[in-house]
N, C-alpha and C positions, 0 to 999 in steps of 0.2 A: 686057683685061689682058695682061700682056707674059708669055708661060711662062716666063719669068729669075726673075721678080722673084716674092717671096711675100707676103700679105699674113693677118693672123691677127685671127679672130672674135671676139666674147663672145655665144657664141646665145642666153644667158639675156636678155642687152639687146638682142642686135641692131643690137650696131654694131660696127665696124670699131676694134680698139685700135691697129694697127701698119699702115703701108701699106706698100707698094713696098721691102720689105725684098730688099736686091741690090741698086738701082738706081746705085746706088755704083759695082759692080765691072763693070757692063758697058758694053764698050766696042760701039762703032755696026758695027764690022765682023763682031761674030759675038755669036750669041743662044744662051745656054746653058740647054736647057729641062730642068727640076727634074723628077727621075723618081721619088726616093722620100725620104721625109721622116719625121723621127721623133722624137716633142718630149719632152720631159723636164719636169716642172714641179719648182722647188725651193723653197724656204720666199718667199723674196724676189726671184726672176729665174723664169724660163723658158730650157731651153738647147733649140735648135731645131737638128736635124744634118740636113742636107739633102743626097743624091748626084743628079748630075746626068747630060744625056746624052754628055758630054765625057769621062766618067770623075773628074771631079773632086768632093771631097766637101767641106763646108765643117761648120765648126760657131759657130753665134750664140749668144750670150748676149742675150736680151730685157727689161728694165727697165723698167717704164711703155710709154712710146710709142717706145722708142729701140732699135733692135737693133744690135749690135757683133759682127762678125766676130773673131772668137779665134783660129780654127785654120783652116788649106785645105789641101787634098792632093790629089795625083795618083796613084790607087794603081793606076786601070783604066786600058783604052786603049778600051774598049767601055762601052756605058750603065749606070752602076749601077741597079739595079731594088731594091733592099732595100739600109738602112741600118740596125743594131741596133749599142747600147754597153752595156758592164756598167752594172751600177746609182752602181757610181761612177765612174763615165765617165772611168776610168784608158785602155781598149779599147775600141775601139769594130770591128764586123766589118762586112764588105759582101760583095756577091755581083753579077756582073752578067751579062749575053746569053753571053757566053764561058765559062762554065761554072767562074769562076776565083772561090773565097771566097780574104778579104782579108782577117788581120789585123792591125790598126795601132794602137799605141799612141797616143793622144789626145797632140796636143802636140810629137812627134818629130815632127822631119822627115828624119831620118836615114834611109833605104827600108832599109840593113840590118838594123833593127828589126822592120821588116816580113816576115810573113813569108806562105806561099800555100799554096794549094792549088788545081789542079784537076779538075774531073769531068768525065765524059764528054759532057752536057748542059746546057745554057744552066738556070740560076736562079732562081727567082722571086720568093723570099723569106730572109731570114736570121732569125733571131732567138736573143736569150741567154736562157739560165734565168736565175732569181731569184736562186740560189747563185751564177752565172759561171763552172760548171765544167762546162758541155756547151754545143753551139749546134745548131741544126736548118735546116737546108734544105730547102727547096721546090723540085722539077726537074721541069724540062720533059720529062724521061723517066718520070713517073709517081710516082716515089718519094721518097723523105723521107729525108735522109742527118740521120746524128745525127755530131758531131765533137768529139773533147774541145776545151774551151777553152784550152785551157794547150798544149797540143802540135799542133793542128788535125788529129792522129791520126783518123781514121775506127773509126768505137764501132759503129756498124750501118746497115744499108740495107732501108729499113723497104717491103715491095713491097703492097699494097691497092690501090689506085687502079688504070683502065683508061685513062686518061687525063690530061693536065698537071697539075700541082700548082700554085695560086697562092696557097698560103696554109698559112702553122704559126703555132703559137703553144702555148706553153708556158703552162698553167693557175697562180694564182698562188694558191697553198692554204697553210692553217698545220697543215701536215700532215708526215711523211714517205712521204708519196705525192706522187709526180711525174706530172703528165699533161700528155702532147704531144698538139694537136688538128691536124689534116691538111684541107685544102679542096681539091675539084680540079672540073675543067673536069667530070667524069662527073657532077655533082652529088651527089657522095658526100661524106660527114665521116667520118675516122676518129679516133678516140681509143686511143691508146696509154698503157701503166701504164710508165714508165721510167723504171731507175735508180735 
């Protein structure tokens, strides 16, 4: 299989519903290998957002066996490693090896729209809360940055880990309790109460 192109499962059946999704947009003189991906299911489509190692990020709509490119962008010049969108995929943020988070309205292609941040450390992970009013970071320097949504303002710098971060993620509870989980290269987990 070609790393450009994607293709999506049903592991209950065991077969392939979508093949070679991408094989459209690539041309023979350069291979653009899919570095992080992250799928959306909605009543009647799937939206499948995908960043790649070019920096560029795309988002598909999936219909039965059919995937249609919507939206592409060039927001990095480095590999995106994490792609995360609000739940109504007005925003969508990324993060890649350059240590630079990227917010992008879904849809604009305007780059004034856009807007950055960066930290001192290459990135491992993005992801939004369930509200869409914080985001959390995973870095290669051990810790866990929390950023408001809305202003990509830095909210905290969360230090546990002795080693790289490859993993956050925001618990999704019917609570008013917020809890961020942390994964890193030490084999540690941590949980945090925030917000």
């Amino acid at each position: 299989m070609d790393p450009s192109q994607l293709d999506i499962y049903d592991l209950l059946e065991q077969r392939r519903l979508v093949a070679d999704i991408g094989q459209e947009e690539i041309s023979t003189d350069s291979r653009d290998t899919v570095m992080a991906l992250q799928m959306y299911i909605r009543e009647d489509h799937v939206q499948l957002l995908s960043g790649y190692e070019s920096g560029r990020m795309v988002l598909r709509i999936i219909s039965g066996d059919k995937a249609d490119t919507v939206w592409v962008s060039q927001r990095h010049s480095s590999p995106v490693l994490s792609v995360s969108a609000r739940p109504d995929m007005n925003l969508l943020f990324s993060v890649c090896t350059d240590g630079v988070v990227v917010k992008s309205p879904l849809f604009e292609q305007d780059p004034a729209a856009t807007k950055q941040i960066s930290t001192k450390s290459g990135l491992e992970q993005v992801c939004v809360r369930d509200d869409a009013k914080i985001i959390a970071t995973a870095g290669w320097d051990n810790r866990i940055r929390v950023f408001s949504a809305k202003s990509l303002k830095p909210l905290a710098v969360l230090s546990f880990h002795r080693e790289s971060m490859y993993a956050v993620a925001f618990a999704s509870l019917p609570s008013d309790h917020h809890y961020l989980v942390g994964g890193s290269k030490d084999h540690r987990i941590s949980i945090w109460n925030i917000y």
